[in-house]
C-alpha atoms as an extended CHARMM CRD file, in Angstrom:
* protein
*
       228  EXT
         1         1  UNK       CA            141.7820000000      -68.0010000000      229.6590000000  PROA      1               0.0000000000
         2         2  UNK       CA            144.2090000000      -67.8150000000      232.2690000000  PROA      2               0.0000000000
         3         3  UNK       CA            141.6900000000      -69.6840000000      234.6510000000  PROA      3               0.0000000000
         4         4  UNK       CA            141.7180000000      -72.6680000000      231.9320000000  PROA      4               0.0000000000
         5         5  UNK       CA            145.6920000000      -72.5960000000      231.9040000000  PROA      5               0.0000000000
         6         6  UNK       CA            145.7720000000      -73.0740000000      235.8020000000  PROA      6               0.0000000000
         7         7  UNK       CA            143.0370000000      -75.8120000000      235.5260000000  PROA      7               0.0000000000
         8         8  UNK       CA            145.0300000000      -77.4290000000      232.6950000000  PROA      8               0.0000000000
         9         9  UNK       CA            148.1360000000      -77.3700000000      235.0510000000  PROA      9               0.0000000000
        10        10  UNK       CA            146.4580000000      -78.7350000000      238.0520000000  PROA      10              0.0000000000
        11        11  UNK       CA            145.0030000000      -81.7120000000      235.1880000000  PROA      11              0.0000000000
        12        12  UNK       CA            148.7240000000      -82.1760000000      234.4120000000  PROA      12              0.0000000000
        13        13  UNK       CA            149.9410000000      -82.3570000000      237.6290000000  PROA      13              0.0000000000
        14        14  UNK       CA            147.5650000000      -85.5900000000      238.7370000000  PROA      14              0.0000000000
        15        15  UNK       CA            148.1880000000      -87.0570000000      234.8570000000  PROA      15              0.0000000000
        16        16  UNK       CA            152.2230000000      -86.8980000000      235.8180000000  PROA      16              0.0000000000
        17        17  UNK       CA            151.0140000000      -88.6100000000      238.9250000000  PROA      17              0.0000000000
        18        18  UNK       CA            148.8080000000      -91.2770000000      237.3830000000  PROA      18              0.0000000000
        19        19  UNK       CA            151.0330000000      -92.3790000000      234.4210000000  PROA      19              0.0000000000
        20        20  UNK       CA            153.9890000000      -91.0150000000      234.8320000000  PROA      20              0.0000000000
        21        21  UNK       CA            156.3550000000      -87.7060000000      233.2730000000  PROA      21              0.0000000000
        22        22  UNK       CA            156.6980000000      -89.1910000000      229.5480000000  PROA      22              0.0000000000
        23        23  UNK       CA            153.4400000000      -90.6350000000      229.4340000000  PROA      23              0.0000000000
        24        24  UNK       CA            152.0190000000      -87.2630000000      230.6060000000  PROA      24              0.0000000000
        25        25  UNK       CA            154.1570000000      -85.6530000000      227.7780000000  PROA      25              0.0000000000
        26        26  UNK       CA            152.7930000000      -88.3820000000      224.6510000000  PROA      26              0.0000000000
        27        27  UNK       CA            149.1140000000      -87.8020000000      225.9840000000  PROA      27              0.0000000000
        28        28  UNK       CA            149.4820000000      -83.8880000000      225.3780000000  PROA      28              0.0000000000
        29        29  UNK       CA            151.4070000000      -84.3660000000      222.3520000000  PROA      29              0.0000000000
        30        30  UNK       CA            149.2600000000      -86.2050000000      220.8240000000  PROA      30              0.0000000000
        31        31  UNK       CA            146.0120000000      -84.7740000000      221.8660000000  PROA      31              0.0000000000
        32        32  UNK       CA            144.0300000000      -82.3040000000      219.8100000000  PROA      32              0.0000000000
        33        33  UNK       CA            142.9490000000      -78.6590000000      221.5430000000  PROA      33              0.0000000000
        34        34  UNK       CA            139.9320000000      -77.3370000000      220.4670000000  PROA      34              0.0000000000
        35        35  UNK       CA            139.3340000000      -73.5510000000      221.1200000000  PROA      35              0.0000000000
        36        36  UNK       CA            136.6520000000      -71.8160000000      220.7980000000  PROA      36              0.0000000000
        37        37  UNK       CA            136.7770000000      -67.9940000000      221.5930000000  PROA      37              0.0000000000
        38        38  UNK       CA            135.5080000000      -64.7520000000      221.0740000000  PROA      38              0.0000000000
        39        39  UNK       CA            131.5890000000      -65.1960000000      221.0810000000  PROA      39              0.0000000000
        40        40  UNK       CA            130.7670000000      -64.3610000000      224.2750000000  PROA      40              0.0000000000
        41        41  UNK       CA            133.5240000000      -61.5270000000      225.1230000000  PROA      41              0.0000000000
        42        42  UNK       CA            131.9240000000      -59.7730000000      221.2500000000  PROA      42              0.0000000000
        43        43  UNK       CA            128.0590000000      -60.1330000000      222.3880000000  PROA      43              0.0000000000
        44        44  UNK       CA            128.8780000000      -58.9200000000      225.9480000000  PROA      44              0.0000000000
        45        45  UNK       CA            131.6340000000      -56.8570000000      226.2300000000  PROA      45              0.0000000000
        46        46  UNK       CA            130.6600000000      -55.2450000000      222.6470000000  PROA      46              0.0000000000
        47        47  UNK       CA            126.6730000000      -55.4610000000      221.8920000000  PROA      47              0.0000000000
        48        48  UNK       CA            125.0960000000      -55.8300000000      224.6940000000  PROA      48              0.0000000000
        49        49  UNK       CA            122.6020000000      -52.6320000000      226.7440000000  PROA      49              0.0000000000
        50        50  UNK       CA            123.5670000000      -51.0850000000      228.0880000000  PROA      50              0.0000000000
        51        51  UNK       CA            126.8060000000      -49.8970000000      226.8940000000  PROA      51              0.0000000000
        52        52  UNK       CA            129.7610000000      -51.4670000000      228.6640000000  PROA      52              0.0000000000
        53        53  UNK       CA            133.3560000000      -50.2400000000      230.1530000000  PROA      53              0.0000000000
        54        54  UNK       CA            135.3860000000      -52.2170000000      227.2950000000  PROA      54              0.0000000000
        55        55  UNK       CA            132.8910000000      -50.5630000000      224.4020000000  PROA      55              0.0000000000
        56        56  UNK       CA            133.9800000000      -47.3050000000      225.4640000000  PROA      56              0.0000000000
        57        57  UNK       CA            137.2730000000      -48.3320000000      225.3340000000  PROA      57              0.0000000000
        58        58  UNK       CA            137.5680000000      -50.0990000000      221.6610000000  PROA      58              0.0000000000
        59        59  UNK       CA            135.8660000000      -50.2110000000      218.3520000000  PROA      59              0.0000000000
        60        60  UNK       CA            134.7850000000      -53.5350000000      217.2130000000  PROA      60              0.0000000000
        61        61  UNK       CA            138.0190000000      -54.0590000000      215.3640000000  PROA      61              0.0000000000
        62        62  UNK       CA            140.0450000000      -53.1100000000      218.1980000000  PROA      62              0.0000000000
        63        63  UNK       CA            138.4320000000      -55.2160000000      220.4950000000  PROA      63              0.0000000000
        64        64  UNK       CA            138.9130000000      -58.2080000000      218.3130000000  PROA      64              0.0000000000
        65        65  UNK       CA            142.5620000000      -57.2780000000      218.3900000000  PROA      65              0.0000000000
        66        66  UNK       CA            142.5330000000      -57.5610000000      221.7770000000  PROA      66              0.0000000000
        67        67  UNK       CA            140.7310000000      -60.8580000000      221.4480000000  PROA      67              0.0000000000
        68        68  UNK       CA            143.1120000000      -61.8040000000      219.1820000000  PROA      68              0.0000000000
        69        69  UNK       CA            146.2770000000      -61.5420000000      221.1980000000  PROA      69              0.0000000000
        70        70  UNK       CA            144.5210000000      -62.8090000000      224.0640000000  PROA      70              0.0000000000
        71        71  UNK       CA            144.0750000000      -65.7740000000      221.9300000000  PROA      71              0.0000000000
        72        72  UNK       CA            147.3690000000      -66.1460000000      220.5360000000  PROA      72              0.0000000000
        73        73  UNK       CA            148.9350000000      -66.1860000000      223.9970000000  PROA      73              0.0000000000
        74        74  UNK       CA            147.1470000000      -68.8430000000      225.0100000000  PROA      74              0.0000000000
        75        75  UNK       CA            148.3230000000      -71.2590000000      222.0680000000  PROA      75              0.0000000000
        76        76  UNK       CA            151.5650000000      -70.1370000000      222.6400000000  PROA      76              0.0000000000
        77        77  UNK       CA            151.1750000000      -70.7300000000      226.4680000000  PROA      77              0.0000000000
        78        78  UNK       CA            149.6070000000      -74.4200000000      225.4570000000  PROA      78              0.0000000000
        79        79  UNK       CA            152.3550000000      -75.2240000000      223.1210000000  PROA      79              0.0000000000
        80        80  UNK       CA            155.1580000000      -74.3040000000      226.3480000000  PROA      80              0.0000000000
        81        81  UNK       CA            153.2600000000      -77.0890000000      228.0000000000  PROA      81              0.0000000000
        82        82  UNK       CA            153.8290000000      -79.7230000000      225.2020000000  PROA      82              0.0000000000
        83        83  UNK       CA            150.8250000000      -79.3790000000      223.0790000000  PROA      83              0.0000000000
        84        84  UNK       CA            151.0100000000      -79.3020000000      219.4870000000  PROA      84              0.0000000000
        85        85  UNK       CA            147.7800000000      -79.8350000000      217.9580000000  PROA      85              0.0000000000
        86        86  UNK       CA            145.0460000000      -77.4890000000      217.6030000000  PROA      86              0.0000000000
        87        87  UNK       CA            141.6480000000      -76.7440000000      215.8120000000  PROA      87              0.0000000000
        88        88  UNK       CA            140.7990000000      -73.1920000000      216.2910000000  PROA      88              0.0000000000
        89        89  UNK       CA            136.9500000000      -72.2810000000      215.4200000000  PROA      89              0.0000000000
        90        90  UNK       CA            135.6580000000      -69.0750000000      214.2130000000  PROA      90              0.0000000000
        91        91  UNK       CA            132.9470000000      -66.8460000000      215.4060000000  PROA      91              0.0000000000
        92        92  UNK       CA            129.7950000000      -67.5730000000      214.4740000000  PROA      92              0.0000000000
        93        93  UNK       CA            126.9610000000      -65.6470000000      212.6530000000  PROA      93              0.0000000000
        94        94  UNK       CA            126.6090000000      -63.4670000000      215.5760000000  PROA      94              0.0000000000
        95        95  UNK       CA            124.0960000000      -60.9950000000      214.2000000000  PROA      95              0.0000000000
        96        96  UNK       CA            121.6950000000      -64.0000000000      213.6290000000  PROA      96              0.0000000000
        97        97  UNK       CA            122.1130000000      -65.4940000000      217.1850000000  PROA      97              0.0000000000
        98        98  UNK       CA            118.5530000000      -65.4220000000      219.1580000000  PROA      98              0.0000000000
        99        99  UNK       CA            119.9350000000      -63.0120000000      221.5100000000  PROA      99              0.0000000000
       100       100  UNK       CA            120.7930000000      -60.6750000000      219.1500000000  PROA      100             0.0000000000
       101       101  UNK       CA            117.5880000000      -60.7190000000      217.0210000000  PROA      101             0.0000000000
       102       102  UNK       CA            115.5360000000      -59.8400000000      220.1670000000  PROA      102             0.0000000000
       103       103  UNK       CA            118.1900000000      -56.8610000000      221.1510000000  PROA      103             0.0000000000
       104       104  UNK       CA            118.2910000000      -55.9790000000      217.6100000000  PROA      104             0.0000000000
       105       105  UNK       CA            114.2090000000      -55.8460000000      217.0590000000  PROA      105             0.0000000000
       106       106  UNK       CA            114.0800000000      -52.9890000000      218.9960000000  PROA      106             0.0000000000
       107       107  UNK       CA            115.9740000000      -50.7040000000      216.9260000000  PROA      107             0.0000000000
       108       108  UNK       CA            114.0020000000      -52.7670000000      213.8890000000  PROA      108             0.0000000000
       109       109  UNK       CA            110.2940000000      -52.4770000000      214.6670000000  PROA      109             0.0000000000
       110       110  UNK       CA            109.9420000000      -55.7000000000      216.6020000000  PROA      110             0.0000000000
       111       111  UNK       CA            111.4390000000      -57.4630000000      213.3620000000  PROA      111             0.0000000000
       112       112  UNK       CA            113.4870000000      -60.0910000000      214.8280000000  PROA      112             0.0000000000
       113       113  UNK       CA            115.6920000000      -60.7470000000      211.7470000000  PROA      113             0.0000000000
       114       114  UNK       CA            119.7930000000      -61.0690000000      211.7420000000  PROA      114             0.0000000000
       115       115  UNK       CA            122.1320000000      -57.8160000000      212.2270000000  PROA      115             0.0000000000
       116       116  UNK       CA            124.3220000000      -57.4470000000      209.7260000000  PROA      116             0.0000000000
       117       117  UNK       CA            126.8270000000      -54.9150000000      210.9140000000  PROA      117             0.0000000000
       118       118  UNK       CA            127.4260000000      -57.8900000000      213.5710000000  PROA      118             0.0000000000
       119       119  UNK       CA            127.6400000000      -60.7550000000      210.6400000000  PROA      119             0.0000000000
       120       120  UNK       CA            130.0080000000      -58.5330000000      209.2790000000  PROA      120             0.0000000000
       121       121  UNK       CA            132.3150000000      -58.0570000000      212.3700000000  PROA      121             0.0000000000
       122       122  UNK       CA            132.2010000000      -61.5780000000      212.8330000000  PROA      122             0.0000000000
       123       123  UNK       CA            133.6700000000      -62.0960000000      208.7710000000  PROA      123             0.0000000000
       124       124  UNK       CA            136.0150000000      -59.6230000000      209.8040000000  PROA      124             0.0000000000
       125       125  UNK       CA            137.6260000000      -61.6650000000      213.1570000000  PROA      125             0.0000000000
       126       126  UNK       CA            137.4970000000      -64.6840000000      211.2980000000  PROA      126             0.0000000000
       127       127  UNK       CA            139.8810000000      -63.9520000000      208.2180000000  PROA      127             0.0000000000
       128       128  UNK       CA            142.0810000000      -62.2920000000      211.4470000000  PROA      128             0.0000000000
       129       129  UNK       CA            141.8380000000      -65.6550000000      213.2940000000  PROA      129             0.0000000000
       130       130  UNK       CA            143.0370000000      -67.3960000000      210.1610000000  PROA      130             0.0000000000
       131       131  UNK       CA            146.4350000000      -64.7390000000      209.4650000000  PROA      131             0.0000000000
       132       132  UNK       CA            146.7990000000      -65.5050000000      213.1680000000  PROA      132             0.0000000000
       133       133  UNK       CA            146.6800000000      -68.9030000000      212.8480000000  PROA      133             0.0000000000
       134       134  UNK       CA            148.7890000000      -68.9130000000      209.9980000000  PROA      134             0.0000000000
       135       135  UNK       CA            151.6020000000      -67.1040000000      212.2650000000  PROA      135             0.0000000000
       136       136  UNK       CA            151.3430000000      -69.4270000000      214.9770000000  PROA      136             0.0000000000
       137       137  UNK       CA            151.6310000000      -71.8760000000      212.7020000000  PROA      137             0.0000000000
       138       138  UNK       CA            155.1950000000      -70.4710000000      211.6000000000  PROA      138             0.0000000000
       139       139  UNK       CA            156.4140000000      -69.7180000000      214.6080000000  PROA      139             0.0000000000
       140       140  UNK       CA            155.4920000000      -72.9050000000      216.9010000000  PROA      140             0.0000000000
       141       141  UNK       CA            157.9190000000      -75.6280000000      215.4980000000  PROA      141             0.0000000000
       142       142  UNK       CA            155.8990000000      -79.2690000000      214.9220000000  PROA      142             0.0000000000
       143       143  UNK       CA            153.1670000000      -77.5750000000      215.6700000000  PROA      143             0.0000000000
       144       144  UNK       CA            149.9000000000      -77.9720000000      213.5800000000  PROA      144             0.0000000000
       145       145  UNK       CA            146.6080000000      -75.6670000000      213.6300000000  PROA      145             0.0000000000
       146       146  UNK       CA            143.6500000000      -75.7950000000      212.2280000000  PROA      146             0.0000000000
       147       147  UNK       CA            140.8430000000      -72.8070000000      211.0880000000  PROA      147             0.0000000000
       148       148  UNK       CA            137.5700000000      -74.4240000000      211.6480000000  PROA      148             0.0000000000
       149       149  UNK       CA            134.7200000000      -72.4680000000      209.6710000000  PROA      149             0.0000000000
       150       150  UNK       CA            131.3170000000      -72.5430000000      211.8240000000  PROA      150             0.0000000000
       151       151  UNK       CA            130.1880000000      -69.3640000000      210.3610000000  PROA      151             0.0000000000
       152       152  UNK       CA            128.9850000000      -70.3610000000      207.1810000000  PROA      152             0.0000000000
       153       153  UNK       CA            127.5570000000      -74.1470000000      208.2570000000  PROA      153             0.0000000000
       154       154  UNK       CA            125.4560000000      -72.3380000000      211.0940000000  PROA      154             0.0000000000
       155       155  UNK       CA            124.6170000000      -69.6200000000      208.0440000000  PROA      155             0.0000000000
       156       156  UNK       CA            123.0000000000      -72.4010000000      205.9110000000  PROA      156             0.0000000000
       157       157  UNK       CA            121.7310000000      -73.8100000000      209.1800000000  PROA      157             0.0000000000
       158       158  UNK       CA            120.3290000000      -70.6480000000      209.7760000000  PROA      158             0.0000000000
       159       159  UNK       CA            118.7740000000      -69.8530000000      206.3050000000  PROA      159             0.0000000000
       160       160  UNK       CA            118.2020000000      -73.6140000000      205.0950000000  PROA      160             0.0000000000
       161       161  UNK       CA            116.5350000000      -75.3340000000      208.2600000000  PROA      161             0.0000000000
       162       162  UNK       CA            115.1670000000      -78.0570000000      206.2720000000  PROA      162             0.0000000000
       163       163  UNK       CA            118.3400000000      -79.2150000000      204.8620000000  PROA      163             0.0000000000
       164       164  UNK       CA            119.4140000000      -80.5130000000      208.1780000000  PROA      164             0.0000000000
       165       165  UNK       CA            115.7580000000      -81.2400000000      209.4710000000  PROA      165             0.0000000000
       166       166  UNK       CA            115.1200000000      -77.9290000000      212.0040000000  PROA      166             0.0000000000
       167       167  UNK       CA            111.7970000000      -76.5270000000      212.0640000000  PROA      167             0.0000000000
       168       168  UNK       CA            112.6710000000      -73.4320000000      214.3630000000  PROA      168             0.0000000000
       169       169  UNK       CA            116.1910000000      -70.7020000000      213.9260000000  PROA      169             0.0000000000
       170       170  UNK       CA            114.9430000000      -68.1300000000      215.1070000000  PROA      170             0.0000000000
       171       171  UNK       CA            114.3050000000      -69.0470000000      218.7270000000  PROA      171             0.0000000000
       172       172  UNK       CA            116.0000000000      -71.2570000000      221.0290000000  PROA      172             0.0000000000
       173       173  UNK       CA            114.6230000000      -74.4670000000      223.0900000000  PROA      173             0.0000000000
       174       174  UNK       CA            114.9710000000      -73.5910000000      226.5010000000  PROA      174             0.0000000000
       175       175  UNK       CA            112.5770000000      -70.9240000000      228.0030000000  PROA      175             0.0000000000
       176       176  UNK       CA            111.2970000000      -68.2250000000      225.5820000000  PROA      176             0.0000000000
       177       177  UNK       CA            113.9170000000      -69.1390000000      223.3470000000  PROA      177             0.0000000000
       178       178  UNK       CA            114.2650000000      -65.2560000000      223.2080000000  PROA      178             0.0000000000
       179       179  UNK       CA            116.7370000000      -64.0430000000      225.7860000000  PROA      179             0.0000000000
       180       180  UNK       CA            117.5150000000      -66.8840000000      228.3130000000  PROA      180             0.0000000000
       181       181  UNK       CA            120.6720000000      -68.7330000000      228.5760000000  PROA      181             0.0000000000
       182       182  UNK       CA            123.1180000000      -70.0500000000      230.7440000000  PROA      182             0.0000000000
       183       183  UNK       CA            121.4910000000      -70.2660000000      234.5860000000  PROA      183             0.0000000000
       184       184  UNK       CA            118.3460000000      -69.2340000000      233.2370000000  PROA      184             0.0000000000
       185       185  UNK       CA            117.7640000000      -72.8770000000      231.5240000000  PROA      185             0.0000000000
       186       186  UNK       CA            118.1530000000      -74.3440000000      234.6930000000  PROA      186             0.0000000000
       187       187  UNK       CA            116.3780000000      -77.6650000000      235.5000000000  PROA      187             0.0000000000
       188       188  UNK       CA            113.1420000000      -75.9070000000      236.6050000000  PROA      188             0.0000000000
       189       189  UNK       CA            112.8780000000      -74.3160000000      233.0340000000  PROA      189             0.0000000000
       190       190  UNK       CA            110.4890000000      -75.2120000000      230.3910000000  PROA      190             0.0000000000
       191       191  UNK       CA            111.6930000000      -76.2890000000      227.4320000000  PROA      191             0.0000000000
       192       192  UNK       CA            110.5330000000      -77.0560000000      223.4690000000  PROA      192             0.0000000000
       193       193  UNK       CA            109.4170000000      -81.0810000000      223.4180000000  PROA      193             0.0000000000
       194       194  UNK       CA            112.1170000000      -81.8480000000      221.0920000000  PROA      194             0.0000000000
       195       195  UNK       CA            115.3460000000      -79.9670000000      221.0000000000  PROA      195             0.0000000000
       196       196  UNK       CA            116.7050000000      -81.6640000000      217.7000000000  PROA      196             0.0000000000
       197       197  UNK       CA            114.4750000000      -79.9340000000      215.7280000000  PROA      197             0.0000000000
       198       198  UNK       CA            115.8420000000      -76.3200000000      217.1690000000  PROA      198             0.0000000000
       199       199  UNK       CA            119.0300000000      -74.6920000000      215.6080000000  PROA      199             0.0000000000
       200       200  UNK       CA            119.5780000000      -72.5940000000      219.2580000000  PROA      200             0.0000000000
       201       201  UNK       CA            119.2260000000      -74.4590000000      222.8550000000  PROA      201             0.0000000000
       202       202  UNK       CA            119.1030000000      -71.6040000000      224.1750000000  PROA      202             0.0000000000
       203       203  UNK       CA            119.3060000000      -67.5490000000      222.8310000000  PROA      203             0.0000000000
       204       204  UNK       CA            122.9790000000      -68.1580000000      222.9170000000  PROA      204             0.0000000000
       205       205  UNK       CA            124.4610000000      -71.4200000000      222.2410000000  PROA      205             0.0000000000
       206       206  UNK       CA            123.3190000000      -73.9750000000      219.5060000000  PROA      206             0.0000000000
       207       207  UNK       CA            121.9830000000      -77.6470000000      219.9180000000  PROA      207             0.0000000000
       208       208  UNK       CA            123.4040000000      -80.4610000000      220.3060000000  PROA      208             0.0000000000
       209       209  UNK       CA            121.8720000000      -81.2870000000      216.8610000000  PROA      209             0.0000000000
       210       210  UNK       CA            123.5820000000      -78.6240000000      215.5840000000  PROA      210             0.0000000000
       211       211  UNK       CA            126.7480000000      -79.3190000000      217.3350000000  PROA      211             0.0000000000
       212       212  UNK       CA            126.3820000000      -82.7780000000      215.6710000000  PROA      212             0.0000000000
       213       213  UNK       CA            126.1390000000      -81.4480000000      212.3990000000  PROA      213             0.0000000000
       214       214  UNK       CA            129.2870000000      -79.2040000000      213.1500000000  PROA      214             0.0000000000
       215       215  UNK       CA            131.3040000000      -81.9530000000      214.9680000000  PROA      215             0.0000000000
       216       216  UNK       CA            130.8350000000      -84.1650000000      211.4850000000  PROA      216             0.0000000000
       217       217  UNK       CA            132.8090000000      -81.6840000000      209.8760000000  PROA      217             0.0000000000
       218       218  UNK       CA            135.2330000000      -81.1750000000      211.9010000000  PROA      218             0.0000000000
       219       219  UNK       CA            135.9600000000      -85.1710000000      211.4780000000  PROA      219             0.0000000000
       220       220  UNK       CA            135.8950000000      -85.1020000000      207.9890000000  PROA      220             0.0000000000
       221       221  UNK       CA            137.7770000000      -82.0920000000      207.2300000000  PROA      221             0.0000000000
       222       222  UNK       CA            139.9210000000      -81.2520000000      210.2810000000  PROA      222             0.0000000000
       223       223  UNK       CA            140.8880000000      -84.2060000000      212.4500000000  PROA      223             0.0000000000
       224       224  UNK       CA            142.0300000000      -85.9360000000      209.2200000000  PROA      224             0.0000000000
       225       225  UNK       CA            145.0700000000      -83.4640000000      209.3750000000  PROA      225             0.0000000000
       226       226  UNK       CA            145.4820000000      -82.9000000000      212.7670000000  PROA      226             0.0000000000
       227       227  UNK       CA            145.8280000000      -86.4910000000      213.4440000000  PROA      227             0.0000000000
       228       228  UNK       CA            147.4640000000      -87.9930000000      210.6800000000  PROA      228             0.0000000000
């Protein structure tokens, strides 16, 4: 996060230069932040094999405290720099991500079917990120934030694929669909012949079908407020 805040201040600096100090200042203002957090540090830093430095150092709920004020900071450090509105968005069904079905089928004779105990940690961040949210929300004057729920839409994405016209949830598009992501769905990968009809591009990160489905939302029930 505090790589983002020094590429956000270099963005400034050539926006000040481009249109000008109060210019700069009404683009921020009026611009809406959207964060997303937490995924990545929980599957890595937490679940992954084998056992990390920062899981020997915190239980689940501590680490997401950590997250958490890590998180909070970084508003706070956004809103010092003149912005003021924000959608937040919660974890998502981790136990149910591709990744975490192959990891998890070991311990679960090959069954590649959600974890719970990691649903469950997720449900527990997210009613964290919304008292946090809530505080921020008191304590950052004109400020407005928003708790955006993708745990539950990529839940009934998840467990009702035809409702939104996937055929495959349990794998993603790119590779194997099992365990790549990131620079392992390079160009040179193979891929599913039509990636609208997969929840996951790859083991990690949903599609942009999904993200369609979850950017919908956001316009009808969050932007409304934040913009208004």
């Amino acid at each position: 996060m505090s790589k983002q805040l020094e590429a956000f201040d270099e963005a400034l600096g050539r926006m000040r230069k481009t249109v000008g100090e109060q210019n700069c200042s009404e683009i921020v203002k009026n611009a809406v932040f959207v964060i997303s957090a937490g995924t990545n540090d929980m599957v890595f830093n937490m679940y992954e094999l084998p056992v990390t430095v920062r899981k020997i150092g915190f239980s689940p709920s501590g680490y997401q405290d950590f997250l958490l004020r890590a998180l909070g900071s970084f508003v706070q450090n956004l809103y010092k720099r003149g912005a003021r509105r924000f959608q937040v968005a919660s974890l998502p069904p981790i136990g149910c991500l591709p990744m975490q079905l192959t990891i998890g089928s070991i311990f679960n004779g090959l069954r590649r079917v959600c974890v719970d105990q990691q649903n469950k940690d997720s449900q527990a961040y997210n009613t964290k990120l919304q008292d946090l949210i809530s505080r921020l929300q008191a304590s950052l004057s004109g400020s407005r934030l928003v708790y955006f729920d993708t745990y539950n839409p990529i839940m009934d994405m998840f467990s009702n694929p035809d409702k939104y016209g996937f055929s495959q949830t349990h794998e993603g598009c790119c590779g194997t669909g099992l365990v790549e992501l990131g620079p392992l769905c390079g160009e040179l990968s193979l891929t599913c012949p039509d990636a609208s009809k997969f929840l996951f591009w790859d083991s990690m990160h949903p599609s942009q079908a999904a993200y369609s489905v979850l950017a919908d939302m956001a316009q009808k029930t969050v932007l409304p407020y934040l913009i208004a």
